[in-house]
VOGU-3710 file (C-alpha; in Angstrom, 3 decimals, decimal comma):
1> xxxxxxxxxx> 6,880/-89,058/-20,136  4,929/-92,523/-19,051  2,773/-94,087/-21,276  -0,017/-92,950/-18,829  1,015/-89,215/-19,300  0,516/-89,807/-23,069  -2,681/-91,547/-23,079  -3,837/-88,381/-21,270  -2,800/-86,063/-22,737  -4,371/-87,751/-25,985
11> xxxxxxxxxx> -7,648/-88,555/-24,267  -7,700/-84,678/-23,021  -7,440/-82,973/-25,914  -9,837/-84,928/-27,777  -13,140/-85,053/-25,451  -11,683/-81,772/-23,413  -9,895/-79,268/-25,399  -11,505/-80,214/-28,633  -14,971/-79,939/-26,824  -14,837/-76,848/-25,077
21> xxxxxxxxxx> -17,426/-73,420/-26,787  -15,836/-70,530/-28,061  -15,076/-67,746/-25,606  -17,813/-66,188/-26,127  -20,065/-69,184/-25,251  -17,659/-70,970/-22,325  -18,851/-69,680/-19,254  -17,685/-69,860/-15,541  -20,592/-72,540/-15,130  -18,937/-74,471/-17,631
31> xxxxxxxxxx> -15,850/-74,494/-15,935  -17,913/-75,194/-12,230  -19,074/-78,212/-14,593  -15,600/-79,073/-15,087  -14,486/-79,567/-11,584  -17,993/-80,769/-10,444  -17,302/-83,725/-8,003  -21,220/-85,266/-8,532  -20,099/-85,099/-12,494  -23,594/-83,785/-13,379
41> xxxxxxxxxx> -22,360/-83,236/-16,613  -25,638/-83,662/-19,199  -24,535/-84,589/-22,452  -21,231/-85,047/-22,212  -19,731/-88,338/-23,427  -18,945/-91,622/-21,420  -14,956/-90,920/-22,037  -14,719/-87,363/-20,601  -16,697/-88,511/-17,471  -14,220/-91,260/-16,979
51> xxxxxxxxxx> -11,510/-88,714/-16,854  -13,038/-85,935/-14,635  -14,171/-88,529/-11,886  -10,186/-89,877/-12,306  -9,232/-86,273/-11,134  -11,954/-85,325/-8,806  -13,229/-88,517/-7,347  -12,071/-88,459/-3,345  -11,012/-92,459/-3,185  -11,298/-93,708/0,510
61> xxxxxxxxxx> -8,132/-93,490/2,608  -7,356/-93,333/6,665  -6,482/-90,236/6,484  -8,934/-88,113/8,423  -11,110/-85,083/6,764  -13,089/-82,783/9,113  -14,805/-79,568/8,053  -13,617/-76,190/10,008  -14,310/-72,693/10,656  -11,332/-70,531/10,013
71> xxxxxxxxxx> -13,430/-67,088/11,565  -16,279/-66,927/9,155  -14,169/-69,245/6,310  -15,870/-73,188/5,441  -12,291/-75,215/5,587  -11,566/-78,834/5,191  -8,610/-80,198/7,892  -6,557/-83,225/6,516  -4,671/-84,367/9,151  -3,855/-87,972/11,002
81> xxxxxxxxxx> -1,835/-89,193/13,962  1,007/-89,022/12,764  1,464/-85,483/11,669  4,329/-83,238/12,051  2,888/-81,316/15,123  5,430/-77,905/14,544  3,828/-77,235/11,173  1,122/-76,429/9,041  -0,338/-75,736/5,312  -2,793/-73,283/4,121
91> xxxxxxxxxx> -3,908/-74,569/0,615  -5,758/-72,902/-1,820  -7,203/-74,557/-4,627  -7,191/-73,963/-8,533  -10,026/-72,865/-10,618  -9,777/-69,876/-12,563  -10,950/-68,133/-9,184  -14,653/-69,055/-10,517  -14,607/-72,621/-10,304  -13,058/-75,250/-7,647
101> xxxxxxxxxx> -13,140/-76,128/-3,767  -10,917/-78,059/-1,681  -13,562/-81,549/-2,309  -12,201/-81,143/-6,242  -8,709/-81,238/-5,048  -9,434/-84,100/-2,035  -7,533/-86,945/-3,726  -4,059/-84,671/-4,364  -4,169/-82,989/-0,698  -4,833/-86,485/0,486
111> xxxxxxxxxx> -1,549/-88,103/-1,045  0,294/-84,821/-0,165  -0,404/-85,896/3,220  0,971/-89,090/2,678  4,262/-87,762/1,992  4,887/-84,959/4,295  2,687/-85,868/7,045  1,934/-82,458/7,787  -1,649/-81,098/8,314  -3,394/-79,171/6,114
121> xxxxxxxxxx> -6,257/-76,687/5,840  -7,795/-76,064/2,217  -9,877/-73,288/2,405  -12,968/-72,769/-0,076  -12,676/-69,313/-0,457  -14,922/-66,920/-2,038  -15,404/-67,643/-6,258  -16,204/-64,889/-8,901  -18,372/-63,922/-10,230  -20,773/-63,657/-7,600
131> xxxxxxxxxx> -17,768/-62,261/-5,321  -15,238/-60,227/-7,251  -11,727/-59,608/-6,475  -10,572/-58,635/-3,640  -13,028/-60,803/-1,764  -10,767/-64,268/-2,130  -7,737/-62,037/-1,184  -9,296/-60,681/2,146  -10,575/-64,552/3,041  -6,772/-65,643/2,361
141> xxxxxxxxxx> -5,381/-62,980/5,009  -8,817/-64,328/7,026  -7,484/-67,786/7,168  -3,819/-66,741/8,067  -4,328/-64,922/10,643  -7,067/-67,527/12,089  -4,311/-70,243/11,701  -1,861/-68,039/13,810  -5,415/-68,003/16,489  -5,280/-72,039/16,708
151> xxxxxxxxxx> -1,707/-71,607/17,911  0,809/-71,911/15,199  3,464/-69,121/14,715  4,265/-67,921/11,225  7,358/-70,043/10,445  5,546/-73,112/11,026  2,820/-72,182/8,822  3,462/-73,238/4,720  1,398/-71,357/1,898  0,312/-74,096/-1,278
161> xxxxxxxxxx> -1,448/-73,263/-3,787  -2,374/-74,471/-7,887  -3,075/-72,115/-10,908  -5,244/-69,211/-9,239  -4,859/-70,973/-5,950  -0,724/-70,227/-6,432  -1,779/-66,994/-7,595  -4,007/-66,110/-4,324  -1,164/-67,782/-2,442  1,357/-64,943/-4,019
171> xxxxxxxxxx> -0,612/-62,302/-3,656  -2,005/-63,123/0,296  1,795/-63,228/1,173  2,678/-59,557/-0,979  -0,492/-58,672/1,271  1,073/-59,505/4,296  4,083/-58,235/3,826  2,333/-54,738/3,065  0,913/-55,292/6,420  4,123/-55,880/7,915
181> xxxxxxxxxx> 3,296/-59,177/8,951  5,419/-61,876/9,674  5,115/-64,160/6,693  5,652/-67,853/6,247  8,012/-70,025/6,251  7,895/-71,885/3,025  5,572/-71,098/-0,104  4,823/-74,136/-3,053  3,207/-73,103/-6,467  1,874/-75,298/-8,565
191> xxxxxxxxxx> 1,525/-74,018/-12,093  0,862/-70,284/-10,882  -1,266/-67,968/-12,515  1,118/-65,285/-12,361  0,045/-62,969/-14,971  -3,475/-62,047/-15,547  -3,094/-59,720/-18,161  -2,185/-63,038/-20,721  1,128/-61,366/-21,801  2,808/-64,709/-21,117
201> xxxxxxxxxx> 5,281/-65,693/-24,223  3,961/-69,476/-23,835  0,438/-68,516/-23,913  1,995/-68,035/-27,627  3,885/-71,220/-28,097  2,217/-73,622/-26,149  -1,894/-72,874/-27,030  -1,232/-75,989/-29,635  0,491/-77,928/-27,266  -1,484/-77,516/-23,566
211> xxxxxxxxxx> -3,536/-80,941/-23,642  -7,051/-79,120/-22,001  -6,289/-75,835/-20,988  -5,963/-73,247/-24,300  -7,663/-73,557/-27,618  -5,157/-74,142/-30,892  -5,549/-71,063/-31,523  -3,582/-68,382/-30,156  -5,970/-65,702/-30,216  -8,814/-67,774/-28,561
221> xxxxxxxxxx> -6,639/-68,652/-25,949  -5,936/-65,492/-25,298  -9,592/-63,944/-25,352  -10,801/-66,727/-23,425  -8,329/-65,946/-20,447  -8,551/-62,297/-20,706  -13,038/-62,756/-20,165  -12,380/-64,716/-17,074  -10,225/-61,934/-15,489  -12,269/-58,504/-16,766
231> xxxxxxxxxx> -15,550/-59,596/-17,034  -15,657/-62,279/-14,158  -12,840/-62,358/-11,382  -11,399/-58,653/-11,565  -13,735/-56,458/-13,876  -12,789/-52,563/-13,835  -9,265/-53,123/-12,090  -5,567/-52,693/-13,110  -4,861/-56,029/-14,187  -1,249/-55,487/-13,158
241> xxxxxxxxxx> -2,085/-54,424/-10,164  0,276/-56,762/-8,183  -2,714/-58,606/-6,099  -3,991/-59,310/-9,354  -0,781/-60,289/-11,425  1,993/-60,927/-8,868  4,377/-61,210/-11,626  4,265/-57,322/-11,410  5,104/-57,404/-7,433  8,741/-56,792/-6,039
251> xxxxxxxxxx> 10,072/-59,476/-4,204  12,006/-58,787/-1,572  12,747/-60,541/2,049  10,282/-63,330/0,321  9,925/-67,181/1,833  11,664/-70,043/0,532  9,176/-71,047/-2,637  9,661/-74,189/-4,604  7,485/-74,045/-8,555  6,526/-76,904/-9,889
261> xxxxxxxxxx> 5,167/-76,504/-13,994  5,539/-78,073/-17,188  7,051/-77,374/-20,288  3,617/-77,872/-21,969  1,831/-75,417/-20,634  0,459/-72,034/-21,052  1,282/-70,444/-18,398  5,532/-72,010/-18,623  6,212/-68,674/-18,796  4,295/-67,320/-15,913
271> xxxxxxxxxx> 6,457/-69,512/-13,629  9,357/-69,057/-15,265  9,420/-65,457/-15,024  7,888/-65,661/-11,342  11,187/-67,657/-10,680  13,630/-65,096/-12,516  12,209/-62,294/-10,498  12,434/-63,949/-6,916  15,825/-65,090/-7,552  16,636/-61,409/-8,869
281> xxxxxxxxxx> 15,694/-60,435/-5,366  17,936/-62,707/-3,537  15,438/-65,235/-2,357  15,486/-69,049/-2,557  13,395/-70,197/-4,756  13,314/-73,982/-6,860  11,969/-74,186/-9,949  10,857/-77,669/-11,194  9,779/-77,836/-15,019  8,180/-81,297/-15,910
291> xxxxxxxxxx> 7,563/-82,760/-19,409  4,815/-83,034/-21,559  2,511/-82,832/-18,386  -0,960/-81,083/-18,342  -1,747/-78,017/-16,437  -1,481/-78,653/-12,738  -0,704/-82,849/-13,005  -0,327/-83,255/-9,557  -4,143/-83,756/-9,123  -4,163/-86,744/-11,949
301> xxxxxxxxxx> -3,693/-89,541/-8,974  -2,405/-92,512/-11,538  0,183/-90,410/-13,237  3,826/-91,466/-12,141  4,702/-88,123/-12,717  2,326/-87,150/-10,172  4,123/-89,291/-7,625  7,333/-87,799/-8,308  5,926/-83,965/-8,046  4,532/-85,068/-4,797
311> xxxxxxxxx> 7,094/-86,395/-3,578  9,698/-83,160/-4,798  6,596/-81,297/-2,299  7,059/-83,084/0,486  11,071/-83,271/0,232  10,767/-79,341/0,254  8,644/-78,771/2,955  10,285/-81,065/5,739  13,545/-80,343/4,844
//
């Protein structure tokens, strides 16, 4: 791990992690707070502001942003001239489906751009709690088949997604399939949220470990995920319902899917056991397990690390 990884990860769990309310009293507004790109953030101390607008802050670049209608859907286009014109991605950002939008996730989609030179369109899709599962599901088929309208076929169009964004990615794909759809060519997960029913052995192991994500305490960590899934994103559902969970979902005839995730984490084991079942299946699937990284690095711009997961993305899509 760089020295910049550790001085993170330090920094994180002292003015994040060691911050955060008890379940009971961390709400979804805390985590919109969070991933606020004005950083209206009240009280909160000089140090955690430094690292939020490190993550969030969209830093000038020549690569060109433009806001979209995909049907009915707000989407931001990151493209440039020099984009791969046979292919596309359809991104969907991380957040705990309550928190998130593709301006909190400018500055990674931006240097994923850099390296694969493909355009993308991040869609800000419907958030709970004010619009409940399955409305994010039904504006990810939305934005497919909209992306098929402005003339790309389905194997040139590439499904990304982080935490609940790889989860919506997942599920939008076991969606089409049930629609006997042609599906994508290419899938990328970035620490999925596979399983929302916190069954996950590393939810276990690693709630001491994660730098911002869990509390150090197993069963907080636990109750804390569990509220955000029946109370805010998918209240009176079968959690393992497999648009919910995807780790619950057969997988069979599914695209080429590359993980990225590290060992830190608590949800290791949701991609680990997302990769176990694809491969089961007979698909090709990559799974890349970093060290000592927090949750979904790739959006911490002056990590190394992040470089080299970016790069790993790009490598897998063109090739």
């Amino acid at each position: 791990m760089s020295i910049q990884g550790s001085i993170l990860n330090f920094f994180l769990k002292k003015f994040v992690k060691n911050t955060k309310g008890s379940p009971e009293n961390y709400s979804y507004k805390d985590m919109r707070a969070l991933m606020n790109e004005n950083f209206e953030l009240g009280n909160k101390n000089f140090i955690e502001k430094k690292i939020k607008k490190a993550i969030f802050s969209n830093k000038l670049s020549n690569i060109n942003t433009s806001e979209i209608f995909l049907d009915n859907l707000r989407t931001i286009k990151i493209t440039r001239d020099d984009c791969h014109q046979d292919k596309c991605i359809l991104y969907f950002h991380g957040g705990g489906y309550v928190a998130g939008s593709p301006e909190t996730h400018m500055g990674f989609l931006k240097q994923l751009y850099k390296y694969a030179k493909i355009t993308i369109f991040a869609v800000d899709y419907s958030l709970a709690p004010e619009k409940k599962y399955p409305n994010a599901l039904h504006d990810a088929i939305t934005s497919y088949n909209s992306i098929k309208e402005l003339g790309y076929n389905e194997d040139q169009i590439i499904i990304g997604g982080d935490s609940a964004g790889g989860n919506l990615s997942l599920a939008c794909v076991l969606q089409l399939q049930e629609q006997n759809q042609n599906l994508p060519s290419k899938l990328f997960l970035l620490s999925p949220w596979t399983d929302l029913t916190a069954s996950g052995k590393s939810i276990k192991f690693n709630s001491k470990k994660d730098p911002y994500l869990s509390y150090n305490d197993y069963n907080l960590t636990k109750k804390s995920m569990k509220r955000v899934v029946e109370e805010w994103y998918a209240p009176n559902q079968n959690i393992e319902n497999k648009y919910i969970s995807p780790l619950f979902a057969d997988y069979k005839l599914f695209p080429k899917t590359l993980i990225q995730v590290s060992d830190i984490e608590i949800l290791l084991s949701d991609s680990i056991d997302l990769e176990k079942k694809l491969r089961e299946s007979g698909n090709e699937v990559y799974l890349s397990i970093y060290k000592n990284m927090p949750h979904v690095w790739q959006i911490f711009g002056f990590l190394p690390e992040t470089k080299q997961a970016i790069i790993e993305i790009g490598n897998f899509l063109n090739n």
